[in-house]
KESE-415702 format. One record per residue (C-alpha): residue in one letter; x, y, z. Coordinates in steps of 0.02 Angstrom, whole numbers, plus 50000, padded with zeros to 5 digits. Each point is the difference from the previous one (the first is absolute). Last residue first. Example, Ala and Ser with C-alpha at 12.3 -4.5 7.8 and 13.67 -1.06 7.14 Angstrom:
<recs>
s506844994750357
a499314982850033
</recs>
This chain:
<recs>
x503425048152420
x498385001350088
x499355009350157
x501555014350000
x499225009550139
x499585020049994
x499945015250141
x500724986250127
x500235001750191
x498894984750028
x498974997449846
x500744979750000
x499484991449821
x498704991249942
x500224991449822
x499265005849814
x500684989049870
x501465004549880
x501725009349992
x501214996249870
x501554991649972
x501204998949862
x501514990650009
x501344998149853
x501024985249948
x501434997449940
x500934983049947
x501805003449949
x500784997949849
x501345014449998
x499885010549862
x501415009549910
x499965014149865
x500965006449842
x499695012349882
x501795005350007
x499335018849948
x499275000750166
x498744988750105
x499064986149928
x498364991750078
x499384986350065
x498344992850007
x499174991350152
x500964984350078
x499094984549995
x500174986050107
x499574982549925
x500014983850076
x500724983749939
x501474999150105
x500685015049915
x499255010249878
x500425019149966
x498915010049900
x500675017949929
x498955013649932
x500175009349857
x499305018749931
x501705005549947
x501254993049882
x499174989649870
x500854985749976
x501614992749918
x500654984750101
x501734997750055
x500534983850087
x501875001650108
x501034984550059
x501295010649937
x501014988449925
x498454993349933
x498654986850086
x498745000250146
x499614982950034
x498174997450021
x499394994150168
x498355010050025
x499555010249815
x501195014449971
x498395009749897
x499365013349862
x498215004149969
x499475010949875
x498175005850021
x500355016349926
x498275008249963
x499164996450158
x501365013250089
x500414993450158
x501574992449912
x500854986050054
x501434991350091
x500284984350094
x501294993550087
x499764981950071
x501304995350151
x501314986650025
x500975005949839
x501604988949992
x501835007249961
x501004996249862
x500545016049943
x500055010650145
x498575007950066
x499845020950018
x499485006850172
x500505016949974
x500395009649833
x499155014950042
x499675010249830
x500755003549825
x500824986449887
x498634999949879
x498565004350103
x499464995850163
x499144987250119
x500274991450168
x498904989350102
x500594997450180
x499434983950069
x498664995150155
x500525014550109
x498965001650155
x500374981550044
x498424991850069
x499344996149834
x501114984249981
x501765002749875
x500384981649883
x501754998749960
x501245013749945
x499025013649919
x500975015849931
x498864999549833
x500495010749869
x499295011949870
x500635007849839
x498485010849936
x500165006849827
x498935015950009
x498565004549876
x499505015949978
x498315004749989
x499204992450153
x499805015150087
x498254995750053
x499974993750141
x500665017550083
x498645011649879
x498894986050090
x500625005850182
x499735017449942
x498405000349980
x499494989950150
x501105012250099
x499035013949905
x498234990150042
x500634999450204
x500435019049975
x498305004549934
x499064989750155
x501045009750119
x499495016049938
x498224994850006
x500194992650178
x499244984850054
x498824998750115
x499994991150184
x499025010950108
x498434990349987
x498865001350123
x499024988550107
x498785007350095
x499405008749873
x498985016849955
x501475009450105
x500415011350128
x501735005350068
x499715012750147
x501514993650102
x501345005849840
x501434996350057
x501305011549955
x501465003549863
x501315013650014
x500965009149850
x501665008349999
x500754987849873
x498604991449887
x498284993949962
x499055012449893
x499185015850076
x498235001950004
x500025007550203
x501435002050076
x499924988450063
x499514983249942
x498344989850070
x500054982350005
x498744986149987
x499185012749887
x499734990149852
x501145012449887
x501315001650158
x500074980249999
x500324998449831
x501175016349980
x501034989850136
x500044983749927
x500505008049826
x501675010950096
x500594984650068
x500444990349870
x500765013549874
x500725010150162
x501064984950038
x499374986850158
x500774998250183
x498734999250087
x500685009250146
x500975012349906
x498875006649875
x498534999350123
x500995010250110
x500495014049873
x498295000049934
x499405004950184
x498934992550094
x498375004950112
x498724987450092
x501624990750083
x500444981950055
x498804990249912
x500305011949858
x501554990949937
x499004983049952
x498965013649867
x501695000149903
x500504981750013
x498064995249947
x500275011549823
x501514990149973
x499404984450032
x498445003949901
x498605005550085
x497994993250017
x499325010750157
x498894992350102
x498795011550074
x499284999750168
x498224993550065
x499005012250109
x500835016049908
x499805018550072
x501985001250014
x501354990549908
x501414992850085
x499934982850005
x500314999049821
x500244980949943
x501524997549880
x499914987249861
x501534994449905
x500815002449828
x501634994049917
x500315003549825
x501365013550027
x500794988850160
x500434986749852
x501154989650128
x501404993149902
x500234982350092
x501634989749942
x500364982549987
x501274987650031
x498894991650157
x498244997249985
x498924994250134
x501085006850145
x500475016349913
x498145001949967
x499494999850182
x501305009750038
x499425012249888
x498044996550045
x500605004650193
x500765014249965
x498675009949889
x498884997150142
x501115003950123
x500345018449880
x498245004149986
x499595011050159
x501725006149977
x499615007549845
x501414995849838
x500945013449984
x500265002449800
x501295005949875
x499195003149831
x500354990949836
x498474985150021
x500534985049939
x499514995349825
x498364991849983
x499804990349802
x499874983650087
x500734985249911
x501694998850032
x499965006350180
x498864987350069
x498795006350120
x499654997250171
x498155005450051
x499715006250170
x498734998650138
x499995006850163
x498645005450151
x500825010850114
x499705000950188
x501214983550018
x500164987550110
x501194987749958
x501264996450155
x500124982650008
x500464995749805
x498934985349941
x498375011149957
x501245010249905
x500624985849864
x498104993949986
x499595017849952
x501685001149893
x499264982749903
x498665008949966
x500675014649917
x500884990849896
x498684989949923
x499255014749949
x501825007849966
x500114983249874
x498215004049931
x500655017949973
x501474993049910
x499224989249882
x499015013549939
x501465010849964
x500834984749925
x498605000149858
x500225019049967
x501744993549963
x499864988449884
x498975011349911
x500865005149881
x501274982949977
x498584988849977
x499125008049834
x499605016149921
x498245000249960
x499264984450094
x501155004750131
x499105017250031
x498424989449970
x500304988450162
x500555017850090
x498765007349952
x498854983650083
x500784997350142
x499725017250058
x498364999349977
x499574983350067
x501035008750171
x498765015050000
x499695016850033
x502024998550046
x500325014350135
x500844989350130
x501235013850030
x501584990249969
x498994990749833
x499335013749926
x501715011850020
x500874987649909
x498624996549867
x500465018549968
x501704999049983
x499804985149890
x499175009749882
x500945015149977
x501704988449968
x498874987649876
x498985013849936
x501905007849957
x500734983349924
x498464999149866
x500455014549939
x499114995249840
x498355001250045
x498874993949864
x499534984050093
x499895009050159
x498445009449936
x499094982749976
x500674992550152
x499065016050105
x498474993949912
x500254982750092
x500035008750153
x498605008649961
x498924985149949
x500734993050176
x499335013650090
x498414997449931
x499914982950062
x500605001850161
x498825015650031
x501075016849999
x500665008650172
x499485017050018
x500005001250191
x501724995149971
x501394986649997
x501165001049863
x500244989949853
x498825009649880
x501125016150080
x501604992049966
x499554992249828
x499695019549952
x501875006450073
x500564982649882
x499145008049854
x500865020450040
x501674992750031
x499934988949827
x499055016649910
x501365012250074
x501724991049947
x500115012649877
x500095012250091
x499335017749973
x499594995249836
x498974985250076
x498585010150040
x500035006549816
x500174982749924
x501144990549948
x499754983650084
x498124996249996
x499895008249847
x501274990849907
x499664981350076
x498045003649952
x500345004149825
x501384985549953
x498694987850101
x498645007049904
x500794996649850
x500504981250049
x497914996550035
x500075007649828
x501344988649912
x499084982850103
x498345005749961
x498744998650126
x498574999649899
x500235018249934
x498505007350045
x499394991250139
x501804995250084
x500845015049955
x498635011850028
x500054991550174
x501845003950015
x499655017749934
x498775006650137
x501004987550149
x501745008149959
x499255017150022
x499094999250143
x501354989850075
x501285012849983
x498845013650075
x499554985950152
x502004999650044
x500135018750012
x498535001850087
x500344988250094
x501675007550045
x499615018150051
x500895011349925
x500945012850150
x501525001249893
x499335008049862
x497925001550009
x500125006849837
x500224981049912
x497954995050000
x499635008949823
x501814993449933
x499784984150035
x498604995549903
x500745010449864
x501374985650004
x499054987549995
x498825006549852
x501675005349886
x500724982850032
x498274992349972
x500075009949852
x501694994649931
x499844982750027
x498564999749909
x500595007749857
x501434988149990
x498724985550018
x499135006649853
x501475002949867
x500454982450035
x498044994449986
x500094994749815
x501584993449988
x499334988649871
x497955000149995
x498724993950076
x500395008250180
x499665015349916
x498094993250000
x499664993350172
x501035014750066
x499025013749924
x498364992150046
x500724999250190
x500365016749994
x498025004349952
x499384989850142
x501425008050101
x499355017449972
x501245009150128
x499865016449935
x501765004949971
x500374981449961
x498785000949849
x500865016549938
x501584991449994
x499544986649905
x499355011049886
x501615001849886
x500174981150015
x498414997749894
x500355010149858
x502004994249996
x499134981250003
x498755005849847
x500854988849871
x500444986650122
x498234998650080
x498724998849863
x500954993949854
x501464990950084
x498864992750110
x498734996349867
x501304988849907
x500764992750145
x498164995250022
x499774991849828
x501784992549998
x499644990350181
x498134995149976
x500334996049777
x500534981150068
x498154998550099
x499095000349840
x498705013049958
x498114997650045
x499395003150172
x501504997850114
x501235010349876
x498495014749981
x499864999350208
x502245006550008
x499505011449842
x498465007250116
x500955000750163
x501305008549924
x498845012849914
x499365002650164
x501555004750075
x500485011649879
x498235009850030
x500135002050150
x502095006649993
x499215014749848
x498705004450138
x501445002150121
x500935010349883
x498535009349955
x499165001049829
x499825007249816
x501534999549947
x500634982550099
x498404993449897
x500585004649834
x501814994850018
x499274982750119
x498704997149824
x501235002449892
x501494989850054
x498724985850060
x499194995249814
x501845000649931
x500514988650127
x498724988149992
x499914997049822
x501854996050000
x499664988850121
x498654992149902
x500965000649851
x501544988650069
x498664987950116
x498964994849860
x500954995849838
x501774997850047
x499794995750195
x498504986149926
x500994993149869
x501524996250114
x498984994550132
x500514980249994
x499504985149980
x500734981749975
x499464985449927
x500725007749824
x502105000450097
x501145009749919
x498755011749910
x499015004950187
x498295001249949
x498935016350040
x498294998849914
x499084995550152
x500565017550075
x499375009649879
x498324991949992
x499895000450216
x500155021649954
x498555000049881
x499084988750123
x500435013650149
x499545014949891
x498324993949974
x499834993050168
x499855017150043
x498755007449914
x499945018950032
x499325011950094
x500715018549981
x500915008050134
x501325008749883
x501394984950055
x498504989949928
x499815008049838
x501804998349981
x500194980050021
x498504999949877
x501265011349909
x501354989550008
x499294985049975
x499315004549842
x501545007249931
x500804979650068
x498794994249880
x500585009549846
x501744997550036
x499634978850005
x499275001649854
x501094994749871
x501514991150102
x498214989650115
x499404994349809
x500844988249915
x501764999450117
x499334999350140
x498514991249986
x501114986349895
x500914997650158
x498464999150103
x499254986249899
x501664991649979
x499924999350188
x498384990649995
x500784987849878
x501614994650090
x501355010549888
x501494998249884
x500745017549977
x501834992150031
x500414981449973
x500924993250163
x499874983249945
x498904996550145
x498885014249936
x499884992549845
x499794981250099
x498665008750093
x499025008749858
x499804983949913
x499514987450135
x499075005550152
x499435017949911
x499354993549848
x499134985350100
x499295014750090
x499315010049854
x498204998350099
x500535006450140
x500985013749930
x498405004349881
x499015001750173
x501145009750095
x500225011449831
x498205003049989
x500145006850160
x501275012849974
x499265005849847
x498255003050075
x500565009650137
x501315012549869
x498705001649870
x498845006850144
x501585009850092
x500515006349819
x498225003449964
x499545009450151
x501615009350004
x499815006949825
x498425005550058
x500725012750128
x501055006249909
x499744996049796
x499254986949887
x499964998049818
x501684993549989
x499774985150146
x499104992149849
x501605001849873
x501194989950150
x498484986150040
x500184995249828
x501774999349984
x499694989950171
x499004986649891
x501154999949851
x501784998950126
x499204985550119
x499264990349839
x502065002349944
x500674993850167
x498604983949995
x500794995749859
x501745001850026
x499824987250152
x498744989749905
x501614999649868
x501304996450147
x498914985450042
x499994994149839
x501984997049986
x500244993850169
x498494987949968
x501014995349849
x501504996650097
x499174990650122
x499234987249878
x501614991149924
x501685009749967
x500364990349860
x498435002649889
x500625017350052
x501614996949906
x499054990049859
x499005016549957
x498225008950029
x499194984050045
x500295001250179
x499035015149995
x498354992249963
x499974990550173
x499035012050109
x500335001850201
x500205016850007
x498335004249878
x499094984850108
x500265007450150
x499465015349982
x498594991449893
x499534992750165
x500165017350131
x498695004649860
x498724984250011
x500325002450181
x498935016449979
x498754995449851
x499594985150122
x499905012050165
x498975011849923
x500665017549967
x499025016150110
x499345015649923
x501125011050120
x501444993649890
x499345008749865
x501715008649898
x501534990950073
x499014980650066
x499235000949819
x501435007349904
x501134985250089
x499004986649958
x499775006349804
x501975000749982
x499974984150079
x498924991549841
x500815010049891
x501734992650051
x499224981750001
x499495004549830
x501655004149954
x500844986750080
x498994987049928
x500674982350074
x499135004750134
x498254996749919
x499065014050062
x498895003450180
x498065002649948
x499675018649957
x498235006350122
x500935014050091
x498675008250104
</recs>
């Protein structure tokens, strides 16, 4: 222990000697301890060498200048003092670190380094009168390399010893760093003091209070990078040589992990981001063409785990994945489309599920890779869009049309849809349903499972087929989802109107319970149909309506007239069906009931009156062309109702029909009422060619309408307004306005097509202007449908269409409607004199 008593301080250089000895002690042995009088007898003589009077004497200008300029004047030489001790003791520490190397280089620069810094803490504390007074007002002054104390200790580090050494230490690093990258152990918190002593010594130049990492990046972080890369080129060459692809991607990923763990253990967080751009670029970038070249070959064989790997590192670097998601999109392409090809030799006679499931299959496999693999990428997720819109488009079903996929979807929605022994559970059919959206997604005739569609929830609805209402609501809910208000707005009113026929039909029982003479032997019910929404076109066939029918069909006509005036009934005779009750057949305690269509019930009417007919006579009494009534026949001759002679001849001139007496069947109640195969591929070429109809939108047509409307017109008047159009100066020019006149009615035009939603109006009570008092509007020509509004309600006229090379048309807005009826519940009916009775209609 320091035994010196404290010096005169008027004796500057003893006082100096007297520190110099305080700060070798706390320097060299502070582990020995100082005493607390030898300690303050230091911080003392600190003050004492500042504070002396002797340089006041040095001339009459400081004599002058009083007390504070001397201390100003000694305190600079305790400054430059304790810099020079600083420079002979690190000098020191500078030719020891010589005989050292590695590994025990770092020991003593990290033991020099320990006791340094805390020496310092204690000499600053001490030299704190130094620091309050002198080495403020320098720094106030804005005098450069002036210092508090313990920074001067790290600035004369620096530039003493750290500029000598400092590439010696940071080999040492490096290959400790090495030894652990070659799964040696190694002292961590070696490296991470080295690396805390190169960031202490970073002071920003502007500003001494300040730190900052330039000494640290320029020493440390520069060579260890540099390190790094060289160590990972030849260890991924040499390993890539010797090993798998997938082997090479394992062990990439580990050496990630291990540089990402190395930051958290004992580098400093700002080398994270260069340090792993470095690997990537080493490890990923480098091999990328390596790795992209078995992407492929991991797809073939499905080895997501492995796929997966590939994506988490590609996805490191730029435009890493590009080349990947093309790839993919190519081979889910390819997979779809072989997919199709192994189910596509059934031709025409494909059945839709499977179909529908072999798209699913296929879209499922590689939307979960997708989602596992690929973590739901937003540019893959888009590739397998690309892929699935391709296959399930142009395929080779669809090159026979390729409107075959939409047709072939909306055929499978049908038979989920349908009622059946082989109805699905609510809950699965929903899942189905919902897979059903995911194929419709990539359709993009989205107009033909619209057309296809409809016609089918048609038939549903008039033959109470629906498995279920929920159902229904649902696709259509998800249909609108998809494609919005206007596609399924009417679906919707198809709905609507079978609750309105519900409602209908009640009010025409209350209606015949009034009327005094309304006994009937038939049992009625029909559904009335708006013409607008309904894809049923009138059946193209003359047709006598039976006898036994024709009250009935009276009585709901007037019936209507009276309710509804203005209007007009279509009767749909081709979708009507009834139930006929065979009194005839032998052998049987309880007779069959026949389930017919109209037309099929008009034939087998005809033998009440005779066993044996001729074509001829059927022909003529029913009324019905060869293309209807040959099908009903061949049913009936197939099931044996009716026998044809000759024998296994087709319906036609010169052949007779009988009763057959002996008819036996399984059921009582059998169904006769099947549709025909020929008449099922006619309906889908109708469908066909309706949409080729829609869609000749390519040319666009200026249309120059007008409104003939003078005042408001009620629905009672068959002819609401006359709406022109044509071309240029081409077409009927009837009904135009004159300038000046008012619009009473709303106009509106638009396309059925979702993808022109243009709307165009003469809004209620706007003054039609021009000389002309004419508005043209450019549109597409074909596919429209007019609206006309008056007295706040709507009637809708279905499209029109263009005739000729004038390419004009003209609609009158006129509410239609269209009646369909069918035949329901079993009734009793009067066997006198009758073979068969008409029990419901």
């Amino acid at each position: 222990m320091m035994t010196m008593s404290t010096p005169n301080r008027e004796d500057l250089q003893a006082t100096w000697s007297y520190l110099e000895q305080g700060v070798e002690k706390i320097m060299r042995d502070l582990n020995s301890g100082m005493d607390m009088n030898t300690y303050m007898g230091v911080y003392t003589a600190v003050h004492n060498f500042c504070t002396s009077q002797r340089a006041v004497s040095a001339s009459p200008a400081l004599q002058q200048a009083g007390v504070h300029r001397g201390a100003h004047l000694l305190g600079e030489d305790l400054y430059n003092n304790l810099i020079g001790y600083l420079t002979r003791h690190l000098s020191g520490l500078k030719q020891e670190s010589q005989k050292h190397a590695d590994e025990t280089l770092l020991q003593f620069y990290i033991k020099e380094w320990d006791r340094y810094t805390t020496a310092a803490k204690f000499i600053n504390h001490l030299f704190r009168y130094l620091n309050r007074h002198w080495v403020k007002r320098e720094m106030d002054e804005g005098k450069k390399n002036i210092y508090d104390v313990y920074t001067l200790h790290l600035v004369r580090w620096k530039v003493d010893l750290f500029d000598d050494v400092q590439k010696h230490v940071m080999d040492g690093v490096l290959k400790l760093v090495e030894k652990q990258r070659n799964g040696e152990t190694i002292e961590t918190a070696m490296v991470k003091s080295i690396v805390d002593s190169f960031v202490s010594l970073g002071l920003d130049e502007n500003d001494s209070t300040k730190s900052t990492l330039d000494v640290y990046r320029k020493f440390f972080e520069f060579p260890f990078l540099e390190a790094t890369t060289a160590y990972y080129q030849i260890e991924s060459k040499q390993f890539v040589a010797e090993n798998s692809v997938v082997e090479y991607m394992k062990k990439a990923e580990v050496r990630l992990a291990e540089e990402q763990n190395r930051v958290q253990m004992y580098l400093h967080p700002d080398i994270s981001a260069p340090l792993m751009k470095t690997c990537e670029r080493v490890l990923i970038q480098e091999h990328a063409a390596l790795l992209r070249e078995e992407f492929q070959v991991l797809l073939d064989n499905d080895r997501q785990s492995d796929l997966q790997r590939m994506y988490n590192l590609l996805s490191r670097i730029p435009d890493g994945l590009d080349p990947l998601r093309t790839k993919f999109e190519a081979h889910v392409r390819r997979a779809g489309l072989s997919a199709v090809d192994k189910i596509a030799d059934g031709g025409e006679s494909l059945e839709p599920k499977i179909y529908v499931d072999a798209l699913l299959e296929v879209h499922t496999q590689y939307q979960n890779l997708v989602n596992t693999a690929f973590k739901g990428e937003a540019e893959f997720v888009r590739s397998l869009d690309n892929a699935c819109r391709e296959f399930v488009n142009r395929n080779k079903v669809c090159k026979s049309a390729s409107t075959k996929s939409p047709e072939l979807l909306a055929k499978y929605a049908d038979s989920l849809l349908r009622k059946s022994a082989k109805s699905a559970e609510e809950a699965d059919l929903e899942s189905k349903l919902t897979a059903i959206m995911t194929v419709f997604k990539y359709v993009e005739d989205k107009d033909v499972f619209q057309k296809f569609y409809s016609k089918m929830l048609a038939k549903r609805l008039v033959n109470f087929l629906s498995a279920s209402d929920d159902a229904e609501t649902s696709m259509i809910g998800k249909l609108k989802e998809a494609c919005g208000f206007e596609y399924t707005n009417k679906l919707q009113r198809m709905f609507q109107d079978m609750q309105i026929s519900k409602d209908l039909n009640d009010s025409y029982q209350i209606w015949l319970k009034s009327k005094p003479d309304n006994g009937t032997a038939v049992d009625f019910s029909c559904q009335v149909l708006g013409t607008s929404f309904w894809p049923l076109n009138p059946p193209n066939t003359p047709f006598n309506i039976p006898e036994v029918i024709v009250q009935t069909y009276s009585r709901f006509v007037d019936f209507y007239n009276e309710k509804h005036t203005g209007r007009k009934l279509t009767w749909l005779w081709h979708l009507c069906k009834g139930d006929l009750k065979a009194n005839y057949c032998k052998n049987t305690k309880v007779p069959y009931t026949f389930q017919v269509s109209t037309y099929q019930m008009a034939i087998l009417l005809l033998f009440n009156d005779q066993l044996t007919i001729s074509y001829e006579a059927i022909e003529n009494t029913v009324g019905l062309n060869k293309d209807f009534l040959d099908p009903s026949l061949v049913v009936f001759v197939k099931a044996k109702v009716l026998t044809i002679s000759p024998s296994n001849a087709k319906p036609g001139p010169g052949t007779t029909f009988t009763l057959n007496t002996d008819f036996r069947s399984k059921k009582i109640r059998v169904n006769l009422n099947m549709a025909v195969r020929a008449e099922q591929k006619q309906e889908i070429e109708e469908t066909h060619k309706t949409i080729e109809e829609d869609r000749k939108l390519l040319m666009q047509v200026s249309f120059d309408f007008s409104v003939g409307c003078r005042g408001f017109v009620s629905h009672s008047d068959a002819t609401v307004c006359d709406c022109t159009y044509h071309e240029g100066t081409q077409g009927h020019e009837a009904c135009r306005p004159r300038a000046g006149d008012n619009c009473t009615n709303t106009v509106t035009i638009y396309s059925q097509n979702p993808r022109h939603q243009e709307v165009h109006r003469h809004s209620v009570g706007e003054r039609i202007s021009g000389a002309s008092g004419r508005r043209t509007f450019r549109l597409p020509c074909l596919g429209m449908r007019i609206i006309h509004r008056s007295n706040g309600e709507f009637d809708e006229v279905s499209r029109y269409f263009f005739s000729g090379d004038n390419c004009y048309g003209s609609v009158q807005c006129v509410k239609f409607s269209r009646c369909h009826f069918s035949f329901r519940r079993a009734g009793v009916a009067d066997e006198k004199g009758c073979l068969m009775d008409v029990i419901t209609a």
